[in-house]
ChimeraX commands (.cxc) that place a marker at each C-alpha (Angstrom):
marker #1 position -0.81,-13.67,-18.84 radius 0.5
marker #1 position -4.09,-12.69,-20.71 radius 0.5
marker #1 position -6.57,-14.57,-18.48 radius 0.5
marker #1 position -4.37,-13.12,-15.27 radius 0.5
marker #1 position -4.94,-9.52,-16.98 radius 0.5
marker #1 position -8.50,-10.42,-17.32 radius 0.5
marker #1 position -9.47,-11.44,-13.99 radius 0.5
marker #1 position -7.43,-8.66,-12.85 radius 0.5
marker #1 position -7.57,-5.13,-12.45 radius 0.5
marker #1 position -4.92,-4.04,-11.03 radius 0.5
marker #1 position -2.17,-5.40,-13.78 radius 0.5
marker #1 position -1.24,-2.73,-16.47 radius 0.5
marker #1 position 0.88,-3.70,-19.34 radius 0.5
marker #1 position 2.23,-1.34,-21.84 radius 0.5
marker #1 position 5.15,-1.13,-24.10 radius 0.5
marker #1 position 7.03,1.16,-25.85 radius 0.5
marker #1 position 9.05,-0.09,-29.05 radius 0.5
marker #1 position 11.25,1.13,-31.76 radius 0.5
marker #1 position 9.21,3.49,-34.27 radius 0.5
marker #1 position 8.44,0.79,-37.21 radius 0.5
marker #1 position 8.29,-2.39,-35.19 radius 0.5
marker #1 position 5.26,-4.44,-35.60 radius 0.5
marker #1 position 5.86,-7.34,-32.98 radius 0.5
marker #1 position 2.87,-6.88,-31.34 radius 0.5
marker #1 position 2.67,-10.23,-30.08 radius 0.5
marker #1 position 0.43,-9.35,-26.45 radius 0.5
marker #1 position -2.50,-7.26,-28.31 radius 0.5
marker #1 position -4.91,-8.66,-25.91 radius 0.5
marker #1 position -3.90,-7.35,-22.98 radius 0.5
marker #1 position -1.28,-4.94,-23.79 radius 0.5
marker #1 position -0.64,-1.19,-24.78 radius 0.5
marker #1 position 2.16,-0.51,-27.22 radius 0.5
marker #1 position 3.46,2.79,-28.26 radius 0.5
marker #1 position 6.33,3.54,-30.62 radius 0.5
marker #1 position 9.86,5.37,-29.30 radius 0.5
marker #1 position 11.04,8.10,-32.05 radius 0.5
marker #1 position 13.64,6.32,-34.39 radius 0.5
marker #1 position 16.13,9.45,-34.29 radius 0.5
marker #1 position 16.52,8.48,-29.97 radius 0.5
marker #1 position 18.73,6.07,-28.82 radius 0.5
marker #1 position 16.63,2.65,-27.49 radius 0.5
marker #1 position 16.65,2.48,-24.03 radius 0.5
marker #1 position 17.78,-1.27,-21.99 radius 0.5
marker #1 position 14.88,-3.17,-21.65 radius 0.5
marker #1 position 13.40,-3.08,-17.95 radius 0.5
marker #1 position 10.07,-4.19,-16.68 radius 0.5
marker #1 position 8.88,-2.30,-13.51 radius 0.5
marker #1 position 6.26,-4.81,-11.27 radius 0.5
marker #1 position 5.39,-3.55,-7.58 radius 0.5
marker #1 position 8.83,-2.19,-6.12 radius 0.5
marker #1 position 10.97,-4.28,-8.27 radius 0.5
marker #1 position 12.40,-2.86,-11.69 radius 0.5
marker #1 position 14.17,-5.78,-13.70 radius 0.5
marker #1 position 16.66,-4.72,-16.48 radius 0.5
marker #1 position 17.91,-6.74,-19.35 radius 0.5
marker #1 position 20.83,-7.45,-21.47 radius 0.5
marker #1 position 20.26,-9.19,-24.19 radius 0.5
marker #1 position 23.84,-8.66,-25.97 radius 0.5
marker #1 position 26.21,-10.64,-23.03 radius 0.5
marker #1 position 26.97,-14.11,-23.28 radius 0.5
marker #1 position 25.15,-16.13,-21.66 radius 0.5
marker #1 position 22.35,-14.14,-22.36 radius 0.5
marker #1 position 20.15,-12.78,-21.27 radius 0.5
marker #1 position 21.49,-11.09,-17.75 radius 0.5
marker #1 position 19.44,-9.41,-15.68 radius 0.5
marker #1 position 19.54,-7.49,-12.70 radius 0.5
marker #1 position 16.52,-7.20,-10.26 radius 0.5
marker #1 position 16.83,-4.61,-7.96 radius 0.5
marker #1 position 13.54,-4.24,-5.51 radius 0.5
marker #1 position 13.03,-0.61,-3.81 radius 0.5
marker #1 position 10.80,1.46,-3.62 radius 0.5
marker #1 position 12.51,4.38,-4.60 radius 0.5
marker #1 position 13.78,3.35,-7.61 radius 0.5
marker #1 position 11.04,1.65,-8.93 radius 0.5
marker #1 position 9.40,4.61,-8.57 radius 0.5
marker #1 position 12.06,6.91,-10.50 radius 0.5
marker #1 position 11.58,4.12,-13.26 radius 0.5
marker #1 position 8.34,4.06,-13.15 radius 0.5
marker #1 position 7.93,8.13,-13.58 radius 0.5
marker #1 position 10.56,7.69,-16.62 radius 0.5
marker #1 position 8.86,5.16,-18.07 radius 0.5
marker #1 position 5.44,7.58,-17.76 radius 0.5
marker #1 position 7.37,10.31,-19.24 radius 0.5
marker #1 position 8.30,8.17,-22.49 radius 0.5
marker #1 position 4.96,7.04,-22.51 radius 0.5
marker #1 position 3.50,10.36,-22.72 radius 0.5
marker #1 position 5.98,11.13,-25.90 radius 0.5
marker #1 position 5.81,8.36,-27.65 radius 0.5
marker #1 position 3.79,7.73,-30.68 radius 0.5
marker #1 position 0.78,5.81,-30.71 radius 0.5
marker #1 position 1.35,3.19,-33.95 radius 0.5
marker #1 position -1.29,2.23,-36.57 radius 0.5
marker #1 position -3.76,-0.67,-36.57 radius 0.5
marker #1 position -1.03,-3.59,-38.16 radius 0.5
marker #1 position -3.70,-5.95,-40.32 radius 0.5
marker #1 position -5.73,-7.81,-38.03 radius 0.5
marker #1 position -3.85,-7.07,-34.50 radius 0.5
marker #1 position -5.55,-4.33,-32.69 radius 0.5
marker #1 position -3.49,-1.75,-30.92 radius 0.5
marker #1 position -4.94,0.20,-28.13 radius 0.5
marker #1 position -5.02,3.54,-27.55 radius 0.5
marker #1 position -4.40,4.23,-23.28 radius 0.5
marker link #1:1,2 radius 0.2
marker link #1:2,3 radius 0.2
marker link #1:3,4 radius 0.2
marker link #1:4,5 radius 0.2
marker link #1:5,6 radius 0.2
marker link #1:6,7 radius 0.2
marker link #1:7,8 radius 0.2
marker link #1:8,9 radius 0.2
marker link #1:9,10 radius 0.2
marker link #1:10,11 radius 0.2
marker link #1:11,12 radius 0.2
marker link #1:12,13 radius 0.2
marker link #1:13,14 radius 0.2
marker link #1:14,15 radius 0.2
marker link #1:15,16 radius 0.2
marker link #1:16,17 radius 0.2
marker link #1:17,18 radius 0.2
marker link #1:18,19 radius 0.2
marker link #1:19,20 radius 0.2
marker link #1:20,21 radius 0.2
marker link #1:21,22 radius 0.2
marker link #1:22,23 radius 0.2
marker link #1:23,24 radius 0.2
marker link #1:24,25 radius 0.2
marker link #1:25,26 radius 0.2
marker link #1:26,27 radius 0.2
marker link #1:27,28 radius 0.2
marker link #1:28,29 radius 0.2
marker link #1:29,30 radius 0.2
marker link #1:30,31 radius 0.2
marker link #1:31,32 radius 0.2
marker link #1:32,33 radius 0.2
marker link #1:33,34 radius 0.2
marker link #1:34,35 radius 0.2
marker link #1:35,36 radius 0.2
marker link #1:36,37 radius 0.2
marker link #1:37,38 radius 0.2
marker link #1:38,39 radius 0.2
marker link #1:39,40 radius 0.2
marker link #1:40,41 radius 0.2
marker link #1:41,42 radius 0.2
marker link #1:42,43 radius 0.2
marker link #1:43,44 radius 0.2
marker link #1:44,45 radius 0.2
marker link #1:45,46 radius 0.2
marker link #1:46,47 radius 0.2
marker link #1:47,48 radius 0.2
marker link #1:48,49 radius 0.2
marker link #1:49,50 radius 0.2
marker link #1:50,51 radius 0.2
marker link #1:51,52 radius 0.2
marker link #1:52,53 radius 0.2
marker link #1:53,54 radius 0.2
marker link #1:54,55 radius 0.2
marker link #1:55,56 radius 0.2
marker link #1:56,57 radius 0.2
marker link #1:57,58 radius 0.2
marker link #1:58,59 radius 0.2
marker link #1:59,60 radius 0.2
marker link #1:60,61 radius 0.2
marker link #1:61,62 radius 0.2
marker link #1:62,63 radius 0.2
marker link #1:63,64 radius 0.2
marker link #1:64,65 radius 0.2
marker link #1:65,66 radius 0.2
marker link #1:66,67 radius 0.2
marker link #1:67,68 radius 0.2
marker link #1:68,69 radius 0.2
marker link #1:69,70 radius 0.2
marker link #1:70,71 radius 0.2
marker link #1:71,72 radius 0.2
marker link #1:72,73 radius 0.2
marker link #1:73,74 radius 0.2
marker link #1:74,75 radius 0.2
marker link #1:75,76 radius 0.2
marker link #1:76,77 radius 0.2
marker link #1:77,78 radius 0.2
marker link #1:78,79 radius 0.2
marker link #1:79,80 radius 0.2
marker link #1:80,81 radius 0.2
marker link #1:81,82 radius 0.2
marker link #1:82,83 radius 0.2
marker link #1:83,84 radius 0.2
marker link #1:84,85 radius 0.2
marker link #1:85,86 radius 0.2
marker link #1:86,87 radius 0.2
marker link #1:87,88 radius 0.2
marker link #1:88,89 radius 0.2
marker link #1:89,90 radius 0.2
marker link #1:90,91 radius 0.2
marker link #1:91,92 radius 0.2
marker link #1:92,93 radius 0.2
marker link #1:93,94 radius 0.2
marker link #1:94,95 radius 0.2
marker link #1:95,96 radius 0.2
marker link #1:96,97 radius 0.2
marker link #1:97,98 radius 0.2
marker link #1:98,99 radius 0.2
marker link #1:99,100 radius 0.2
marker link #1:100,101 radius 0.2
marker link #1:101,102 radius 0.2
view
């Protein structure tokens, strides 16, 4: 994924996680921000063109995963996920893993 970012323009990749989580693990081509601890985690989802993917991790089998492609909703997610974005706080430097500030 980090050469595909880098040849790329047109990929952004950001994540919010829980206030105090450190799993950075995509600090090269990745923005992380940090949700408040006193609200409720969202479900996972990952928003790519028109398609918004959502995850369960807590089913057996897991993980499930729906995949719904429109337009429309992708777009509600999208301007949700913006929202949060906007909200959430950006974390500290965490030793030598840079975090970037977008």
């Amino acid at each position: 994924m980090a050469e595909l970012v880098q040849t790329r323009t047109d990929i952004l990749v950001r994540a919010i996680l829980q206030e105090g989580d450190h799993d950075f693990v995509c600090t090269d081509y990745a923005d992380y921000r940090w949700h408040l601890q006193n609200v409720p985690p969202p479900v996972p989802y990952y928003i790519f063109g028109d398609t918004v993917g959502i995850f369960a991790f807590e089913t057996n089998p897991s993980p499930k995963i729906v995949s719904i492609t429109s337009p429309t909703i992708a777009s509600a997610y999208r301007e949700q996920f913006d929202s949060a974005w906007k909200m959430a706080k950006v974390p500290p430097q965490n030793g030598n893993k840079k975090v970037r500030k977008n």
